[in-house]
C-alpha positions, 0 to 999 in steps of 0.5 A, a space after each residue: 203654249 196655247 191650247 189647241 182645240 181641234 173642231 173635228 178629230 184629227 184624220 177624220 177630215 175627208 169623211 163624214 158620219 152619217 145624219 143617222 147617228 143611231 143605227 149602229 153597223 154590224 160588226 165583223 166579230 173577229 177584232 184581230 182581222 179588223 185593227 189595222 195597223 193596230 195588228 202588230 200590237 197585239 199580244 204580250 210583250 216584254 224588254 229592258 231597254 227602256 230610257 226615261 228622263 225626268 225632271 229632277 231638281 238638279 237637272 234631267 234625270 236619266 233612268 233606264 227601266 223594264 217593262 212588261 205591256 199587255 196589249 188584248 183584243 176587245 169585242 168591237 165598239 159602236 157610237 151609233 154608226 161609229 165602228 171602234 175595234 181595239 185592243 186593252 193593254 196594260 203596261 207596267 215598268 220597275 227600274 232594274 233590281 227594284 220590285 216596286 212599281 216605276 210607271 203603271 199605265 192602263 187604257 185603250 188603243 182604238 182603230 177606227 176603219 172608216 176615217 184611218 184614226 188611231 186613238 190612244 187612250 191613257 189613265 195613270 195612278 197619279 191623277 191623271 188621263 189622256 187621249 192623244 188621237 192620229 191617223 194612219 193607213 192600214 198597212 203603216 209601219 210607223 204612225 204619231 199620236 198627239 194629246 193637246 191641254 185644252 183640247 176637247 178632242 184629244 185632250 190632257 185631263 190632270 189632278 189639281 198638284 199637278 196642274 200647278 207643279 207639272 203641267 201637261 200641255 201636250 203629249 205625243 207619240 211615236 209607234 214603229 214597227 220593226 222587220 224583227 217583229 219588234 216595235 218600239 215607242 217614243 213618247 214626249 210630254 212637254 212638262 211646264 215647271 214652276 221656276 223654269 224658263 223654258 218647257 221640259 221634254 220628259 221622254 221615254 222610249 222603248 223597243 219591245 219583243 213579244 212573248 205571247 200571242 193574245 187571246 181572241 176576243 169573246 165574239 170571235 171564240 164564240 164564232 169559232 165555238 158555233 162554226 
């Protein structure tokens, strides 16, 4: 698959930053009331209906697992006149009676008002990094991210064993939130094996139900301690 490399962010494409790319804007200190459709992720969430199938030397290996995923509100971000608000989340899932960590994950989801991008970044303990970027309106009830190998945008970052023995050359995915307050992921990583004539689809997917309300970010219990 050849590498995609995208010359401006995806979603962005009807808006224009600013010549000034110093002057930052003053942003409204309450990140809960400014992420969109973002809002809805916010909090701690749990649930043991997870899927994931990987790729096995027999074949794809079907496996269910438990997850637990904190998603919190973080104090607003600028690039110069770029305005950032988001949520740092963490994720980890152990297979069912097993105590010792299946999948760990850490990073950011940002929303950014101004183009309507959705931006995901993602880090795991084997050496490898992400950020897979899309766009939605505020109020949607669904939205796809996609990260491309080779792109400079949002791009697929891998340790040198993997790069030879699982290559990532495109990751996406697939948000939707539910009238039951839950929501639920999909989640495609087109893997090139060695060996193998045709890409592998390792998936996950997931529905997920809240636990916990998240805690206000520091800007905003300040705000409310001064008020």
């Amino acid at each position: 698959m050849p590498a995609s490399k995208n010359p401006s962010p995806p979603g962005a494409h009807s808006y224009s930053y600013p010549a000034d790319i110093y002057t930052e804007p003053e942003p409204d200190p309450d990140t809960l009331a400014n992420l969109g459709p973002l809002t809805r992720l916010a909090g701690i969430w749990t649930s043991a209906e997870g899927m994931d199938v990987s790729p096995k030397p027999d074949g794809p290996e079907h496996q269910p697992y438990i997850e637990r995923y904190e998603l919190q509100p973080i104090d607003a971000q600028t690039n110069g006149p770029q305005l950032l608000y988001g949520l740092r989340y963490h994720t980890r899932i152990v297979k069912p009676g097993d105590p010792e960590t299946f999948h760990d994950q850490v990073g950011y989801w940002l929303w950014e008002p101004a183009t309507r991008a959705i931006l995901l970044t993602l880090s795991i303990p084997r050496g490898q990094t992400a950020m897979a970027v899309g766009q939605a309106a505020p109020e949607a009830k669904s939205f796809t991210l996609d990260a491309v190998r080779g792109s400079l945008i949002n791009g697929i970052v891998s340790n040198a064993f993997l790069e030879q023995a699982f290559r990532t050359d495109r990751y996406t995915i697939k948000v939707d939130f539910h009238e039951d307050g839950t929501w639920s992921y999909e989640q495609d990583t087109l893997l090139i094996i060695p060996g193998q004539s045709e890409p592998f689809h390792h998936t996950d997917r997931n529905r997920l139900r809240k636990i916990a309300e998240p805690t206000p970010n520091p800007t905003a219990l300040a705000a409310r301690q001064a008020g």
